[in-house]
C-alpha positions in Angstrom: 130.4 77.9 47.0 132.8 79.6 50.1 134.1 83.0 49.4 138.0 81.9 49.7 139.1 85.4 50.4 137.0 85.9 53.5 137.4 82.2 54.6 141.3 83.6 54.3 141.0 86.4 55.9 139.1 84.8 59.2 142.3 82.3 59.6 144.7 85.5 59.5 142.5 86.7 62.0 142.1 84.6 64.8 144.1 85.0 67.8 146.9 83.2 68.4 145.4 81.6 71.3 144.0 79.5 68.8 146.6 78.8 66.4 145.4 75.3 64.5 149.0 74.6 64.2 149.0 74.3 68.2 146.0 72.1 67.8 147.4 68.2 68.7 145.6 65.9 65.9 144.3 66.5 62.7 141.0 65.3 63.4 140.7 68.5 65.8 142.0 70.3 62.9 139.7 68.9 60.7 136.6 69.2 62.9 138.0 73.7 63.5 138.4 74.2 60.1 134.3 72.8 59.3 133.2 74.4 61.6 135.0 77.7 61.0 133.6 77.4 57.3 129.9 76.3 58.3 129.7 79.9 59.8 130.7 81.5 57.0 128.5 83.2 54.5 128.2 81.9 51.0 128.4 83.0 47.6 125.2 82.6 46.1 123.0 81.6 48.6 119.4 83.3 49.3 118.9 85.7 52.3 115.3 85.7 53.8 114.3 89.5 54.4 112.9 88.5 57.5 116.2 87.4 58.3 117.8 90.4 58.0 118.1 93.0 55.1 121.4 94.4 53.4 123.6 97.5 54.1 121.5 101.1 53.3 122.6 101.5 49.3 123.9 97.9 49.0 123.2 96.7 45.4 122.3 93.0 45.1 120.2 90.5 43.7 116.2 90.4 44.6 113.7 87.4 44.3 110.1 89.1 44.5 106.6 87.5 44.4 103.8 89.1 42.0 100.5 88.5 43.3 97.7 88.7 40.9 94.5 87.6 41.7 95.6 85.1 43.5 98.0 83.2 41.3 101.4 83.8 42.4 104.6 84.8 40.3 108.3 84.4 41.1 111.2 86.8 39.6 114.6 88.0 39.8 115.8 91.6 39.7 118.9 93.8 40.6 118.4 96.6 43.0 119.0 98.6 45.6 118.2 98.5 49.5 117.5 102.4 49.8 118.1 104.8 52.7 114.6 105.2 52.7 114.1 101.7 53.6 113.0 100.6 50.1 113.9 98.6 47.3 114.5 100.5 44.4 115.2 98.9 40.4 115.8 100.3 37.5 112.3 100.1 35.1 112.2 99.2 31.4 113.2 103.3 30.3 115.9 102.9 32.4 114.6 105.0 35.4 114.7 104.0 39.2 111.3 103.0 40.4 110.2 102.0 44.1 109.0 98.6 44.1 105.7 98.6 45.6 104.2 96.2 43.4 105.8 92.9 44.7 107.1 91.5 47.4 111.1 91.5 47.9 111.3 87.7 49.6 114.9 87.2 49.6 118.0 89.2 48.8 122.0 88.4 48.0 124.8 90.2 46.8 126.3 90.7 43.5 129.5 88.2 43.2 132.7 90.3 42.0 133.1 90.8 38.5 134.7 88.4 36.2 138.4 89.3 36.0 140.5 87.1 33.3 
């Protein structure tokens, strides 16, 4: 899934150097517009942390890996990229906790909130 809004946005913002209306066949056209939204980031779609990490504070989704002796387990949590270089979550009482005890694999941000 493309976030529309920022697909939008990048068309507003390219120069007018390269207007697509300029452009002389549609297959050119065609071909920009792929290309312009291959490069774009998508909703929903897994970030490696070795990759790169989010903003400092950024809220967004987590998948970490629990290892106990030796069998592997995979989850999904909400939290928070700290200042302090962390990942922070909220725990079951509802208090923020650092997580030390997994492995944050992969990161992406919250989609917007439903709006009717």
């Amino acid at each position: 899934m493309i976030d529309e809004q920022k697909l939008i946005e990048r068309i507003k913002e390219m120069p007018n150097t390269c207007n697509l209306f300029r452009w002389r066949s549609s297959k050119k056209i065609k071909a920009g517009l792929v290309s312009l939204i291959a490069r774009e980031p998508k909703i929903s779609e897994w970030i490696p942390c070795n990759e790169r990490l989010p903003e400092s504070e950024q809220r967004c989704l987590v998948s970490v890996v629990w290892e106990d002796e030796g069998a592997k387990t995979y989850s999904v949590y909400d939290a928070v990229y700290g200042s302090d270089a962390k990942w922070h979550s909220h725990n079951y009482e509802g208090m923020i906790c650092c997580m030390i005890y997994c492995k944050v694999v992969a990161w992406q941000p919250l989609p917007e909130p439903y709006k009717e």
